[in-house]
mmCIF file of the N, C-alpha and C atoms, coordinates in Angstrom:
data_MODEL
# 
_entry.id   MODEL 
# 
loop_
_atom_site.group_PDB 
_atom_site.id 
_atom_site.type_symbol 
_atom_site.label_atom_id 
_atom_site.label_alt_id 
_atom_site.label_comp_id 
_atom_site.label_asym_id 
_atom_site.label_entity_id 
_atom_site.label_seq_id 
_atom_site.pdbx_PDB_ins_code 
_atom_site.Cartn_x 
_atom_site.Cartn_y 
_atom_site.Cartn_z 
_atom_site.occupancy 
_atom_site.B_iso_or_equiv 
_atom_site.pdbx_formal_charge 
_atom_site.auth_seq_id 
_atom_site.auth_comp_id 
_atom_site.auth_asym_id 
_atom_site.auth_atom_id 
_atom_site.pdbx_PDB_model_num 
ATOM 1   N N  . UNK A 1 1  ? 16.459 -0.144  -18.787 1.00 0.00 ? 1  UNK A N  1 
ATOM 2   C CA . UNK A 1 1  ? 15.261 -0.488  -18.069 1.00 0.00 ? 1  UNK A CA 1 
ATOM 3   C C  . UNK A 1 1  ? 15.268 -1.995  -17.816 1.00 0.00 ? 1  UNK A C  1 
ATOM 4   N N  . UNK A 1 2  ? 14.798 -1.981  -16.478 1.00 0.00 ? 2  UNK A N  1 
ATOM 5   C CA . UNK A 1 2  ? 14.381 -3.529  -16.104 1.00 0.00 ? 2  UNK A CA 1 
ATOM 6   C C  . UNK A 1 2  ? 13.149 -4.371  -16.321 1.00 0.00 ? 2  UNK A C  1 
ATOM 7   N N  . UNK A 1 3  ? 13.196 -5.513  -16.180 1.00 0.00 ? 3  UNK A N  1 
ATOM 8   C CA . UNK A 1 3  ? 12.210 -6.777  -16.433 1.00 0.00 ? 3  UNK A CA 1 
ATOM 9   C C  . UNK A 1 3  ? 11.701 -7.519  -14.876 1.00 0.00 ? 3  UNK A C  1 
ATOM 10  N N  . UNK A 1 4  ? 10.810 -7.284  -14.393 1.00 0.00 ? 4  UNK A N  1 
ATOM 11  C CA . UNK A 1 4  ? 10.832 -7.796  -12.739 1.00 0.00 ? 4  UNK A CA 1 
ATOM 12  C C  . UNK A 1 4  ? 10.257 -9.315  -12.653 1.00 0.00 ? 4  UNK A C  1 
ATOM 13  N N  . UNK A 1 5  ? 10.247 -10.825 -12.388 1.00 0.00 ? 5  UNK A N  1 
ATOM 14  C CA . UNK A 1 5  ? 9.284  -11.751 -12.758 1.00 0.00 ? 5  UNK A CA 1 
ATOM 15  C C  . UNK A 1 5  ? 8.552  -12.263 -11.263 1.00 0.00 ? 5  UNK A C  1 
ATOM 16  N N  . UNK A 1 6  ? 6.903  -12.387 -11.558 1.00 0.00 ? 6  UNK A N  1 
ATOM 17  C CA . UNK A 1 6  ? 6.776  -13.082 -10.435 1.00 0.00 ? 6  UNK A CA 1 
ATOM 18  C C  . UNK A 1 6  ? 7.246  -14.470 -10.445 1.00 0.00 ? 6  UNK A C  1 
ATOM 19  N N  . UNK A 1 7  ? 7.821  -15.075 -9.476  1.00 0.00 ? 7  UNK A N  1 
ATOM 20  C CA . UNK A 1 7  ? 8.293  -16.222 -9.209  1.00 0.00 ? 7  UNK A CA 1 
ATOM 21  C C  . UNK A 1 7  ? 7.396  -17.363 -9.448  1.00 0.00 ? 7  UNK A C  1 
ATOM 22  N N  . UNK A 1 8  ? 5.968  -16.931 -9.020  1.00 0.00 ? 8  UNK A N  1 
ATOM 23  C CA . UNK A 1 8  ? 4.897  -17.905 -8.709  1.00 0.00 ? 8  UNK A CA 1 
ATOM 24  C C  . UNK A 1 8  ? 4.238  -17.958 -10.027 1.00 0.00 ? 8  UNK A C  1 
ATOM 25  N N  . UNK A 1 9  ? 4.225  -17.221 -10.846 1.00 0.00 ? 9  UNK A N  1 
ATOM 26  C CA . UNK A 1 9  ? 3.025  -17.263 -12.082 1.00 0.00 ? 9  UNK A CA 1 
ATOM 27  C C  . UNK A 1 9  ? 3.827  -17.054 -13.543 1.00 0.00 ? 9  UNK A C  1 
ATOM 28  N N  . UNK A 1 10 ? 4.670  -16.399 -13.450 1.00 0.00 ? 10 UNK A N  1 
ATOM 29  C CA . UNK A 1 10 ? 5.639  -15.879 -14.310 1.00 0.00 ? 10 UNK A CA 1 
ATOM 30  C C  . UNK A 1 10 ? 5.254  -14.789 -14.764 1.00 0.00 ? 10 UNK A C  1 
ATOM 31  N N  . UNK A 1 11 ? 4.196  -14.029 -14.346 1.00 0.00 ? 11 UNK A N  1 
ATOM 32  C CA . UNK A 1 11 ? 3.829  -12.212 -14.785 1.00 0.00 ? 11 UNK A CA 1 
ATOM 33  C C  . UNK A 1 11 ? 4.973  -11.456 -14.909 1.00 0.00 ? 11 UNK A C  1 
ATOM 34  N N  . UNK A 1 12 ? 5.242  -10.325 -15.658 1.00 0.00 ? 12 UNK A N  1 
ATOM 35  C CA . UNK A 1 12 ? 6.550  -9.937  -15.926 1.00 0.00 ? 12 UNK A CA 1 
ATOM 36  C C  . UNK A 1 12 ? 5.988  -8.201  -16.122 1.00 0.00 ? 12 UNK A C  1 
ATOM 37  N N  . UNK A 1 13 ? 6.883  -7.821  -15.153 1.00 0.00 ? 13 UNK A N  1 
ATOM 38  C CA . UNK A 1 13 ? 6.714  -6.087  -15.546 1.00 0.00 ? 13 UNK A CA 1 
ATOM 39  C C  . UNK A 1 13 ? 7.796  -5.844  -16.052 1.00 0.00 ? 13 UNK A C  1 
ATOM 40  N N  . UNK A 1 14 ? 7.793  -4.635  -17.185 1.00 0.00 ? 14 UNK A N  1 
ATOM 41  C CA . UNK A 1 14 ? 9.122  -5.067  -17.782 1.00 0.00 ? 14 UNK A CA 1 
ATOM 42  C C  . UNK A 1 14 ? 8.712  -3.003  -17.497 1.00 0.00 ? 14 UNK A C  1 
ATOM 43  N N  . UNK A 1 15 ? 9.653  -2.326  -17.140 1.00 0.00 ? 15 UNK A N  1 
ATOM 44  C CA . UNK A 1 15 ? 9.650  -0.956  -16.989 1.00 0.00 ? 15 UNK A CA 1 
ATOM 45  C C  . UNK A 1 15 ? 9.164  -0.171  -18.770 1.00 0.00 ? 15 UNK A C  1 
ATOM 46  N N  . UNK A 1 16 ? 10.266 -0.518  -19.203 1.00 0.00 ? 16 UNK A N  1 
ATOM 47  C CA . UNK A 1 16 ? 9.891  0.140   -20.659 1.00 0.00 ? 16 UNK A CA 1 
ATOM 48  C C  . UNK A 1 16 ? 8.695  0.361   -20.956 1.00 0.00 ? 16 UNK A C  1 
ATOM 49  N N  . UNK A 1 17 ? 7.820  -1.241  -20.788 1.00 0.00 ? 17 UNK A N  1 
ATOM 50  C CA . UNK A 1 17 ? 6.453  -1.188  -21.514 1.00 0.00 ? 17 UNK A CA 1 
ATOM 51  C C  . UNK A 1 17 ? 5.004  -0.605  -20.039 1.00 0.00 ? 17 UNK A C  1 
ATOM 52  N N  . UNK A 1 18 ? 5.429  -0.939  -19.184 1.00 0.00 ? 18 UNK A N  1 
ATOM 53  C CA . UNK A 1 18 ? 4.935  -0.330  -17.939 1.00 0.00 ? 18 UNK A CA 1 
ATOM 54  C C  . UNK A 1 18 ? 3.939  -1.447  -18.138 1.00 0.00 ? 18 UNK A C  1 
ATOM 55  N N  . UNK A 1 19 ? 2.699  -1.350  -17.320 1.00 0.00 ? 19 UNK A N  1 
ATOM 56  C CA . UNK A 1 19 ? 1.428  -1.958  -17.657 1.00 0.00 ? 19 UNK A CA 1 
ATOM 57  C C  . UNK A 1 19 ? 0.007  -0.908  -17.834 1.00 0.00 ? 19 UNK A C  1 
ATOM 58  N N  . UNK A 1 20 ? -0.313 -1.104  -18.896 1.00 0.00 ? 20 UNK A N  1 
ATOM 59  C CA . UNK A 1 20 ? -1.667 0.591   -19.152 1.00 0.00 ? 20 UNK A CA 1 
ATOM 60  C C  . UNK A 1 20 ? -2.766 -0.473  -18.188 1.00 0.00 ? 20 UNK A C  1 
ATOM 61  N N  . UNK A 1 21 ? -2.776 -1.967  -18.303 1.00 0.00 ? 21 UNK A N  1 
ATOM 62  C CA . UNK A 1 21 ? -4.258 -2.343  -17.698 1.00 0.00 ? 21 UNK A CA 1 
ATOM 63  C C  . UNK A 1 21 ? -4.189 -2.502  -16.255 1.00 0.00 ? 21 UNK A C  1 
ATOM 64  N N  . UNK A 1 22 ? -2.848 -1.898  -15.680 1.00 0.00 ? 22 UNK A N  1 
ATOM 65  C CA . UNK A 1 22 ? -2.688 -1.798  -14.025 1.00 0.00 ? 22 UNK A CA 1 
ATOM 66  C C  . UNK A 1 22 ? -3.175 -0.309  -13.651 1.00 0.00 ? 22 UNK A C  1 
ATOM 67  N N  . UNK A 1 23 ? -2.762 0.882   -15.221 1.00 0.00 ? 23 UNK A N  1 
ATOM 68  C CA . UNK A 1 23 ? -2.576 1.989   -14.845 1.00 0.00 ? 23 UNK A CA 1 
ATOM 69  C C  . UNK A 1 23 ? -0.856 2.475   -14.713 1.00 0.00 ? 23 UNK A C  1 
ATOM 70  N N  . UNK A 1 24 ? -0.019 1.980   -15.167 1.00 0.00 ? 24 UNK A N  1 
ATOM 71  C CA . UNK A 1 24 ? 1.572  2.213   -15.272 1.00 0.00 ? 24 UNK A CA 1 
ATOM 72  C C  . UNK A 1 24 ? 1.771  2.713   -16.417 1.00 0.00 ? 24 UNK A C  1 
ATOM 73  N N  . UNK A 1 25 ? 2.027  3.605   -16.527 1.00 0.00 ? 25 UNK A N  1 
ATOM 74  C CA . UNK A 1 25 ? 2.693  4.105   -17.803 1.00 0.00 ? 25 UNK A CA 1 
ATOM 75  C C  . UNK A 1 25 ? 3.789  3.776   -18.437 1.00 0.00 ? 25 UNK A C  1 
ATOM 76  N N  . UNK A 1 26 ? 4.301  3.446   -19.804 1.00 0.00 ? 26 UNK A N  1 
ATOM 77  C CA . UNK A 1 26 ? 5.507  3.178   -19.909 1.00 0.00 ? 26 UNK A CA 1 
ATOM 78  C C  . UNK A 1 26 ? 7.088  4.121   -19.399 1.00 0.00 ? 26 UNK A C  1 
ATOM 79  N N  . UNK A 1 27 ? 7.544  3.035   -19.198 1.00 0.00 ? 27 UNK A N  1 
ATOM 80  C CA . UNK A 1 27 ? 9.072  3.829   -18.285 1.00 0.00 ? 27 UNK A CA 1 
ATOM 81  C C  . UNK A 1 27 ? 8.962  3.877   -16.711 1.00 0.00 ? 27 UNK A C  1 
ATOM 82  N N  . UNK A 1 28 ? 7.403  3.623   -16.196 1.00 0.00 ? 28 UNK A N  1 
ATOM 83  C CA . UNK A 1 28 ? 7.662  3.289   -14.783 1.00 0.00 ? 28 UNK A CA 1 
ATOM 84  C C  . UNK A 1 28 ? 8.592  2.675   -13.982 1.00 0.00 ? 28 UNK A C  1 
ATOM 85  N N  . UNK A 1 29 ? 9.498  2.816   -13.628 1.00 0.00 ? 29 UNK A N  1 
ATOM 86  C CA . UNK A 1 29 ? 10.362 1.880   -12.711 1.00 0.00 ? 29 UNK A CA 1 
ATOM 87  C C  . UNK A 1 29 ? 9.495  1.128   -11.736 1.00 0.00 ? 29 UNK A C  1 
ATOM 88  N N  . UNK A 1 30 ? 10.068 -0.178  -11.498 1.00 0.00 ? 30 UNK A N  1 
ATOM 89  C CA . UNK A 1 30 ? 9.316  -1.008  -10.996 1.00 0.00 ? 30 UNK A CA 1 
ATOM 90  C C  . UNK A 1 30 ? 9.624  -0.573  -8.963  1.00 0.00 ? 30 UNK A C  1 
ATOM 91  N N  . UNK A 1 31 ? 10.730 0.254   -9.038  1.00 0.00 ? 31 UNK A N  1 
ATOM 92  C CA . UNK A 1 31 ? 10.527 0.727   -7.677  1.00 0.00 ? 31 UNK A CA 1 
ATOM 93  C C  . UNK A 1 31 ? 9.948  1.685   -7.041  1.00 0.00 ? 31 UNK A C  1 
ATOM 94  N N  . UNK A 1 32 ? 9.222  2.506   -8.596  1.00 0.00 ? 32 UNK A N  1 
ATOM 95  C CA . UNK A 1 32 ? 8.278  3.736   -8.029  1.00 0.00 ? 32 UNK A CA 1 
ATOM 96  C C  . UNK A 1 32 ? 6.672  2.943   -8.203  1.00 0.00 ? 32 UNK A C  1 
ATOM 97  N N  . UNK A 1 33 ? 6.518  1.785   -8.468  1.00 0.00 ? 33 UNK A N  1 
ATOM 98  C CA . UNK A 1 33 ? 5.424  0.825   -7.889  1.00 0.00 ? 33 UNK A CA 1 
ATOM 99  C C  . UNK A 1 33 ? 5.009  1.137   -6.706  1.00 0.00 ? 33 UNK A C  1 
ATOM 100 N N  . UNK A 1 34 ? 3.548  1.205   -6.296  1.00 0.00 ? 34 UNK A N  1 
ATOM 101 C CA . UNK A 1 34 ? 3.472  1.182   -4.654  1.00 0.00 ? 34 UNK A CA 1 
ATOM 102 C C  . UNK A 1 34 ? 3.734  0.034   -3.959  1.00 0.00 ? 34 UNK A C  1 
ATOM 103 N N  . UNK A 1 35 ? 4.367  0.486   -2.663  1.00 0.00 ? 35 UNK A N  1 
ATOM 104 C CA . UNK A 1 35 ? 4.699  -0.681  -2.049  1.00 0.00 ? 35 UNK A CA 1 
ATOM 105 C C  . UNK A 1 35 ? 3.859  -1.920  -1.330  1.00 0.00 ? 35 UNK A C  1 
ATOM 106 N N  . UNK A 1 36 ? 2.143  -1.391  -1.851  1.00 0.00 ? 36 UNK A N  1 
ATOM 107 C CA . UNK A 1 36 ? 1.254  -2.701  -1.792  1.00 0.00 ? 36 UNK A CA 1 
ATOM 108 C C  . UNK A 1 36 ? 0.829  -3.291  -2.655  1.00 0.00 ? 36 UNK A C  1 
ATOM 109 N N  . UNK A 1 37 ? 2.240  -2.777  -3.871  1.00 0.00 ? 37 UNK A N  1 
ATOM 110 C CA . UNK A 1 37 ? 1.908  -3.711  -5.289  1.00 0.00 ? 37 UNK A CA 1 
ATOM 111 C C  . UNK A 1 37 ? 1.941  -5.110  -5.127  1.00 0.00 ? 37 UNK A C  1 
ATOM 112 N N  . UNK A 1 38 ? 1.276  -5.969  -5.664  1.00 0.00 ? 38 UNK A N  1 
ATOM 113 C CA . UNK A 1 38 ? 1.270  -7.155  -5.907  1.00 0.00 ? 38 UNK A CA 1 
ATOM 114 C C  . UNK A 1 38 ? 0.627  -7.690  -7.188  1.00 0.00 ? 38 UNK A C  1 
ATOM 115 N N  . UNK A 1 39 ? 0.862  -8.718  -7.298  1.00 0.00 ? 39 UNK A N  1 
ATOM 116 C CA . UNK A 1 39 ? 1.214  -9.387  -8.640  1.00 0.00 ? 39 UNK A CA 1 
ATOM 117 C C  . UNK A 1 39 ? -0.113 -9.213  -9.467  1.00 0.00 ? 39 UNK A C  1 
ATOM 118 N N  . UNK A 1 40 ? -0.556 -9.153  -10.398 1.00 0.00 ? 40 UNK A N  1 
ATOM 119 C CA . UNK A 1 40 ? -1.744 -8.209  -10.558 1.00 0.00 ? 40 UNK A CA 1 
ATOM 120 C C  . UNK A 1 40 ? -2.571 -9.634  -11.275 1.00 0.00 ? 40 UNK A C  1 
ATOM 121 N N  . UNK A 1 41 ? -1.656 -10.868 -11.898 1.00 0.00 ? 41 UNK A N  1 
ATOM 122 C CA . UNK A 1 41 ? -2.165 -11.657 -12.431 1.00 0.00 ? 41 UNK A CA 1 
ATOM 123 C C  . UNK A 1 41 ? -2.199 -13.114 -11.589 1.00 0.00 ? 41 UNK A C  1 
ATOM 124 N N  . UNK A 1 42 ? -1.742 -13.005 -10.568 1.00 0.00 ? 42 UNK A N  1 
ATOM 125 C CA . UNK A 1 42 ? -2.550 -13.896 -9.603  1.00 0.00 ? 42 UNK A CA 1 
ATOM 126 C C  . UNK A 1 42 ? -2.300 -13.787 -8.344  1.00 0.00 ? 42 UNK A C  1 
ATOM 127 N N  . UNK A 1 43 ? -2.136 -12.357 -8.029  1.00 0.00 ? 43 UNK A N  1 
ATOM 128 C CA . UNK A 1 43 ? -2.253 -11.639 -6.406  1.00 0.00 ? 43 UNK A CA 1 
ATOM 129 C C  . UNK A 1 43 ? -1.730 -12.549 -5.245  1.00 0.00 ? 43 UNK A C  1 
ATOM 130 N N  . UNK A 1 44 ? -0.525 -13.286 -5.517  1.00 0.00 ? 44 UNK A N  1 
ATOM 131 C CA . UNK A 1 44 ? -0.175 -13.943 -4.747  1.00 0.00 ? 44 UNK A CA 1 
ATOM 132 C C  . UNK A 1 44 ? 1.311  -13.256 -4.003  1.00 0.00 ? 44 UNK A C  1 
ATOM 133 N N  . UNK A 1 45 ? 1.881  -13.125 -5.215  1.00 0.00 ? 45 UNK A N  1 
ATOM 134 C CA . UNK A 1 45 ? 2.975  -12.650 -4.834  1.00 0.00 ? 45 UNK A CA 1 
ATOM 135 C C  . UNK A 1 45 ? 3.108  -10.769 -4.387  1.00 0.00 ? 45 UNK A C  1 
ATOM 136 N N  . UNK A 1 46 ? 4.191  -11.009 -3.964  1.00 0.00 ? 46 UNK A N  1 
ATOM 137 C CA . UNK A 1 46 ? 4.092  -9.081  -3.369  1.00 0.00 ? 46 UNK A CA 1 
ATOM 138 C C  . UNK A 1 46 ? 5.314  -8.598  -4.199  1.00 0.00 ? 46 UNK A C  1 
ATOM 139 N N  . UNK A 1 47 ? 5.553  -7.009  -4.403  1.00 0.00 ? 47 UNK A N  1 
ATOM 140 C CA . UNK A 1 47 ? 6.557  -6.697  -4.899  1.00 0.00 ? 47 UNK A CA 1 
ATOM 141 C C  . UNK A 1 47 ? 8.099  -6.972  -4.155  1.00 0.00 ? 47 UNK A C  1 
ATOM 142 N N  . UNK A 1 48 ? 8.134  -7.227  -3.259  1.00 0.00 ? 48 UNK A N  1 
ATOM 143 C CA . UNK A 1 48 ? 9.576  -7.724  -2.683  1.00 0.00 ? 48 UNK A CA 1 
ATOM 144 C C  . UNK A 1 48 ? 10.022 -8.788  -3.129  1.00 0.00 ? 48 UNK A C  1 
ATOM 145 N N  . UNK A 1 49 ? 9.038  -9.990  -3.616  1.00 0.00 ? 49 UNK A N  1 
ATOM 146 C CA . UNK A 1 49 ? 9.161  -10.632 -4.005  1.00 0.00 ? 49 UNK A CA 1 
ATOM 147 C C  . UNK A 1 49 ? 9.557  -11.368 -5.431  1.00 0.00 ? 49 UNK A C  1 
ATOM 148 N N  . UNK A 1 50 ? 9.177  -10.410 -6.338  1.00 0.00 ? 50 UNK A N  1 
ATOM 149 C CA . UNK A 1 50 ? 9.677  -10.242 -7.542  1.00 0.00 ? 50 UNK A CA 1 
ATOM 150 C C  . UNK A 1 50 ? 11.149 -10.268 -8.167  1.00 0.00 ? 50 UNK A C  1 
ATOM 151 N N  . UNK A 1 51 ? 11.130 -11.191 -9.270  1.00 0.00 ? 51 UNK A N  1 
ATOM 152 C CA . UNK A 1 51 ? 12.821 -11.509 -9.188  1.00 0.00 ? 51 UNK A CA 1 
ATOM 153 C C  . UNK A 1 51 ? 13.051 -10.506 -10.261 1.00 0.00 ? 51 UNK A C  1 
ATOM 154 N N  . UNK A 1 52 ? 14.447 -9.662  -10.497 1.00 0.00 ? 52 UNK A N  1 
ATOM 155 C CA . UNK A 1 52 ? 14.883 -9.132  -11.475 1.00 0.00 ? 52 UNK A CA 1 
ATOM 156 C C  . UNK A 1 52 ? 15.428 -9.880  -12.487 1.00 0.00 ? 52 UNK A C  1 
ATOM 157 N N  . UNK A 1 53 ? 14.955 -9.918  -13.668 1.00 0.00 ? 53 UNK A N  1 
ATOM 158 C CA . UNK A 1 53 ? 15.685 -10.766 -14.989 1.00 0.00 ? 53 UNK A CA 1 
ATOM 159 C C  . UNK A 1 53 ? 16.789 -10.371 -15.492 1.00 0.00 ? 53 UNK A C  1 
ATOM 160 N N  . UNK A 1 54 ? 18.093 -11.210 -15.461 1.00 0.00 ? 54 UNK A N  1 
ATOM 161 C CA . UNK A 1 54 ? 19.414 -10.538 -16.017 1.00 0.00 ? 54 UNK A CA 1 
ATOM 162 C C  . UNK A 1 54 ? 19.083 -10.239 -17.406 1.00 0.00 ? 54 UNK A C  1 
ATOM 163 N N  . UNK A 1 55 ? 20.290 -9.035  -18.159 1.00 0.00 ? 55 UNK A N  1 
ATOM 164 C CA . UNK A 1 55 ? 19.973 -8.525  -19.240 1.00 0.00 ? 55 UNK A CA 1 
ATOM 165 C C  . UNK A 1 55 ? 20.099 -9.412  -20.219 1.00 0.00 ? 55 UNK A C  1 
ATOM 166 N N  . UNK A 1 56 ? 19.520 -9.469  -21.689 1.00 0.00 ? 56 UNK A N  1 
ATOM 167 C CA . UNK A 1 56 ? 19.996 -10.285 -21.989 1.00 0.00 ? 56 UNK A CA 1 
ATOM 168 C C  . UNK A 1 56 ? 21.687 -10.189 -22.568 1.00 0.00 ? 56 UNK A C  1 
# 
């Protein structure tokens, strides 16, 4: 599972843990997100925009 970061704020969806206070369950993939997801902690950024974090 992946880690997605917004660029602008540093919010981080990480799939495993999903987000419960968006409504994501854990294990969501961040590409079954809707595609008018946006950044939920400072609605700036959009999901295209989101960088993937290499593993560690």
């Amino acid at each position: 599972m992946s880690k997605y970061t917004c660029p602008d704020c540093g919010y981080v969806y990480d799939e495993q843990l999903g987000d419960a206070h968006e409504g994501y369950k854990p294990g969501t993939l961040f590409a079954d997100l809707p595609d008018d997801f946006v950044c939920p902690d400072c609605a700036v950024r959009a999901k295209e925009d989101f960088v993937e974090q290499s593993p560690d």
